[in-house]
Backbone as JSON, one array per atom type, in Angstrom:
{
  "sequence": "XXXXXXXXXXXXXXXXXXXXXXXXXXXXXXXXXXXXXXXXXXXXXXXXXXXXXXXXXXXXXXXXXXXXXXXXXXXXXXXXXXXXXX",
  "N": [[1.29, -33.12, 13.28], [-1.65, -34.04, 14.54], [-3.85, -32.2, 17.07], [-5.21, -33.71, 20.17], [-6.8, -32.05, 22.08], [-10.13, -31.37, 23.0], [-11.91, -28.89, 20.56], [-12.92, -25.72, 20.87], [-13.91, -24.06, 19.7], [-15.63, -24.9, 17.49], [-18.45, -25.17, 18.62], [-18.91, -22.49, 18.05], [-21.56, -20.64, 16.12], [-23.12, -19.01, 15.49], [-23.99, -15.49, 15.54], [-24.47, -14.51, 17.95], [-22.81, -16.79, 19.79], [-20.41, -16.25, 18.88], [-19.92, -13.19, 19.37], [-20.05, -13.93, 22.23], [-17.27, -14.94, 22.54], [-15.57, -13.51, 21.86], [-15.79, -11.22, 24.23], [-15.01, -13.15, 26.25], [-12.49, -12.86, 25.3], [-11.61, -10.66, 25.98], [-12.34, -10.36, 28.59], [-10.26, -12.14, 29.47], [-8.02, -10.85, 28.78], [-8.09, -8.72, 30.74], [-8.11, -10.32, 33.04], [-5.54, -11.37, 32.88], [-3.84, -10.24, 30.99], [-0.64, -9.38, 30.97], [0.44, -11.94, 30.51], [-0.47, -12.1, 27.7], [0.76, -12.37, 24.55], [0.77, -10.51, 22.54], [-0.42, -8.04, 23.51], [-0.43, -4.97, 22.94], [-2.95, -3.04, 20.81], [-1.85, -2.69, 17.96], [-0.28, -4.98, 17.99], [-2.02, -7.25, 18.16], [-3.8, -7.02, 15.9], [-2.12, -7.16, 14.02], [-0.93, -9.73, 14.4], [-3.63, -11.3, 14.21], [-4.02, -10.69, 11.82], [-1.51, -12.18, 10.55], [-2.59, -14.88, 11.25], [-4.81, -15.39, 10.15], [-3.78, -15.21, 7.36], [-2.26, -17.44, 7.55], [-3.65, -19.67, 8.1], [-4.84, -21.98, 6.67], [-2.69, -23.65, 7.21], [-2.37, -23.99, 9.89], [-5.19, -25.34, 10.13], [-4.43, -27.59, 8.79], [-2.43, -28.4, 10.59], [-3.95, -29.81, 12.82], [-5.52, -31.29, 11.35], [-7.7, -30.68, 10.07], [-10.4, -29.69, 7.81], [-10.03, -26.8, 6.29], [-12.52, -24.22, 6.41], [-14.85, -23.87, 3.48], [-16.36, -21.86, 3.35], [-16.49, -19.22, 4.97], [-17.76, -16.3, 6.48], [-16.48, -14.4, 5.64], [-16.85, -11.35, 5.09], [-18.64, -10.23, 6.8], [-17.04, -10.68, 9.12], [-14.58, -8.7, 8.71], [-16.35, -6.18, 8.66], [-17.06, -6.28, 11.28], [-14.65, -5.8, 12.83], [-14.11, -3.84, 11.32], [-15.9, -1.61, 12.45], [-15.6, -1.99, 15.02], [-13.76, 0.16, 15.56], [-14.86, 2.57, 15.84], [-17.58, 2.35, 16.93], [-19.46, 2.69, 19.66]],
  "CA": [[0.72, -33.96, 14.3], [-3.01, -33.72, 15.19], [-3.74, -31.95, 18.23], [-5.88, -34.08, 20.33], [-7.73, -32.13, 22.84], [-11.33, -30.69, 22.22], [-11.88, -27.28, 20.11], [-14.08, -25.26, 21.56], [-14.62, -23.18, 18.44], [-16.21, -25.78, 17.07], [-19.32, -24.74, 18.86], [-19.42, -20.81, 17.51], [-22.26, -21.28, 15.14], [-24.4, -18.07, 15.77], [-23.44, -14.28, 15.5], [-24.07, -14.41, 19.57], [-22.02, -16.97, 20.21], [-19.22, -15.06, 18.25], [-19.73, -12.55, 20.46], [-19.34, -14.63, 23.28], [-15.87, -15.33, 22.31], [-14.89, -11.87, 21.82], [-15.94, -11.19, 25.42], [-14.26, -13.54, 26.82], [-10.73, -12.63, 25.22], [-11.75, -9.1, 26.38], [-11.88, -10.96, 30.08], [-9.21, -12.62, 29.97], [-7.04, -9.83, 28.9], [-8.14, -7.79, 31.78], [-7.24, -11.19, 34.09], [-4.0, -12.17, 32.54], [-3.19, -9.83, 29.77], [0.31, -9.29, 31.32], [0.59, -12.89, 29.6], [-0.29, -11.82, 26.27], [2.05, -12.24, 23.42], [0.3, -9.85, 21.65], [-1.4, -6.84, 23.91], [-1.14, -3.75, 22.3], [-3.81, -3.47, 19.66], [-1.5, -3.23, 16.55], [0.74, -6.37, 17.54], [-3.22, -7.81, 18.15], [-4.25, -6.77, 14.85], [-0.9, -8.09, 12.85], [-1.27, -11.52, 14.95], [-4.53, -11.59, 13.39], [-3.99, -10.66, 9.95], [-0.77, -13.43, 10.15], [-3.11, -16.22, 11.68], [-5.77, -15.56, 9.19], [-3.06, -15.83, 6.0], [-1.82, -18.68, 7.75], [-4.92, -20.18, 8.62], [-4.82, -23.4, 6.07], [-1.83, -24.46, 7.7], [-3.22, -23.92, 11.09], [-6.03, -26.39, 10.15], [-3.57, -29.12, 8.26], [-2.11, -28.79, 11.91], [-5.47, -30.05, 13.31], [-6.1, -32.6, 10.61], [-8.87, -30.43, 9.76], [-10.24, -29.25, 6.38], [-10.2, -25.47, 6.36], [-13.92, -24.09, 5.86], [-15.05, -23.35, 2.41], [-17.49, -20.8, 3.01], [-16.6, -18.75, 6.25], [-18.29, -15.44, 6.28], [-15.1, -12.91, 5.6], [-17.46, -9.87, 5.16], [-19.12, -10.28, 8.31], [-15.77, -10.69, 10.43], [-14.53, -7.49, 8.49], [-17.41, -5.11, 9.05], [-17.06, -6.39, 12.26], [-13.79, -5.28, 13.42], [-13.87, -1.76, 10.93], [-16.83, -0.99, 12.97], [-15.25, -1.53, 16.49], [-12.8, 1.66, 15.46], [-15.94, 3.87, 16.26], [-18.3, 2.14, 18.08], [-19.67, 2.89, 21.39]],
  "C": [[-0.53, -33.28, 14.86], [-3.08, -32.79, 16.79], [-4.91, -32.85, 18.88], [-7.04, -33.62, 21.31], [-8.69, -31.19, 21.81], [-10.86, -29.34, 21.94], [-12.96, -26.72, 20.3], [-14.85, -24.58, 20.49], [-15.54, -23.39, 18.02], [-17.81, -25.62, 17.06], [-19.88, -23.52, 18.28], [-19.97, -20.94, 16.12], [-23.09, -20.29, 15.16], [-23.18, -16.65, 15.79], [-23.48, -14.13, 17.69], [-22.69, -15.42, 20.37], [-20.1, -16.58, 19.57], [-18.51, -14.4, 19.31], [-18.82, -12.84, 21.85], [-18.0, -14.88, 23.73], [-14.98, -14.34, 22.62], [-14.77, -11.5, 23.57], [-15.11, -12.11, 26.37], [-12.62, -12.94, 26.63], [-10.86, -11.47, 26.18], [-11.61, -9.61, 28.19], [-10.51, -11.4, 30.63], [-7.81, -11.72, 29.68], [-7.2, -8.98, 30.44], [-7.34, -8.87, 32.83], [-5.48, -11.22, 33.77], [-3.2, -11.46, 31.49], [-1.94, -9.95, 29.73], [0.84, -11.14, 30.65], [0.32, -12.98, 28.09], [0.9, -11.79, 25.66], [1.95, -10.6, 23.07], [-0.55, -8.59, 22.24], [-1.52, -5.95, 23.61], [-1.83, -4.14, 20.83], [-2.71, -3.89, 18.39], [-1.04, -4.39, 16.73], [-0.42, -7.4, 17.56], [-3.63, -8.16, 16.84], [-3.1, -7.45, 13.7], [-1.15, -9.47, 13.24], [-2.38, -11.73, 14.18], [-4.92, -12.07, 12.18], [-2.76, -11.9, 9.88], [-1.72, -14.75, 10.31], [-3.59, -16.31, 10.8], [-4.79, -16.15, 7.77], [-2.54, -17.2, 6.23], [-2.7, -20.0, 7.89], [-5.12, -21.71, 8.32], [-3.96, -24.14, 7.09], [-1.83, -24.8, 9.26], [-4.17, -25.52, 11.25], [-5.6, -27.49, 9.65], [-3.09, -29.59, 9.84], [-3.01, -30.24, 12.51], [-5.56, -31.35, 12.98], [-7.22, -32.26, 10.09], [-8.86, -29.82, 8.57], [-10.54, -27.88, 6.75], [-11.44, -25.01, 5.51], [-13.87, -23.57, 5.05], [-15.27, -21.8, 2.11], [-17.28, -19.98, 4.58], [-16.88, -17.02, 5.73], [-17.55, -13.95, 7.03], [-15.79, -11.64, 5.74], [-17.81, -9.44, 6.41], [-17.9, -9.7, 9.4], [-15.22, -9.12, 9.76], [-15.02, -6.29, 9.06], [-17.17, -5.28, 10.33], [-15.66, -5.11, 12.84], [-13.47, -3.96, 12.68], [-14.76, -1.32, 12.14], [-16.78, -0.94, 14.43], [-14.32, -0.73, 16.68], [-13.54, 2.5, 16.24], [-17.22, 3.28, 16.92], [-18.57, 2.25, 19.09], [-20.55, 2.22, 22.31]]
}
């Protein structure tokens, strides 16, 4: 069954507004983390890696077609490179 309200995602179309996103979780953990499923990094990082394998079925949810071409390398590099970043 479809979900019907708006997806905000929808919008993240730019490496800034990416960002954007990121920042926010990073907010709203500080507000509300104590509501997290998922707050320490590894159970963060497994949630992740399950959503992502799950991901198709995620978007059948939806009603939506799961994107062809989404730019895996990118999101990778990304998160090796916030190990050691400063």
């Amino acid at each position: 069954m479809p979900n019907d309200a708006p997806d905000p995602f929808k919008e993240v179309m730019t490496r800034e507004s990416l960002a954007a996103v990121i920042r926010s979780l990073c907010d709203d953990l500080h507000r509300r983390g104590e509501e997290w499923e998922n707050r320490p990094v590894e159970d963060y990082l497994g949630a992740l890696a399950a959503w992502i394998t799950d991901s198709p079925g995620s978007y059948r949810y939806l009603g939506e077609e799961m994107p062809p071409d989404g730019d895996w390398t990118f999101f990778a590099r990304a998160l090796s490179a916030a190990v050691v970043y400063e």
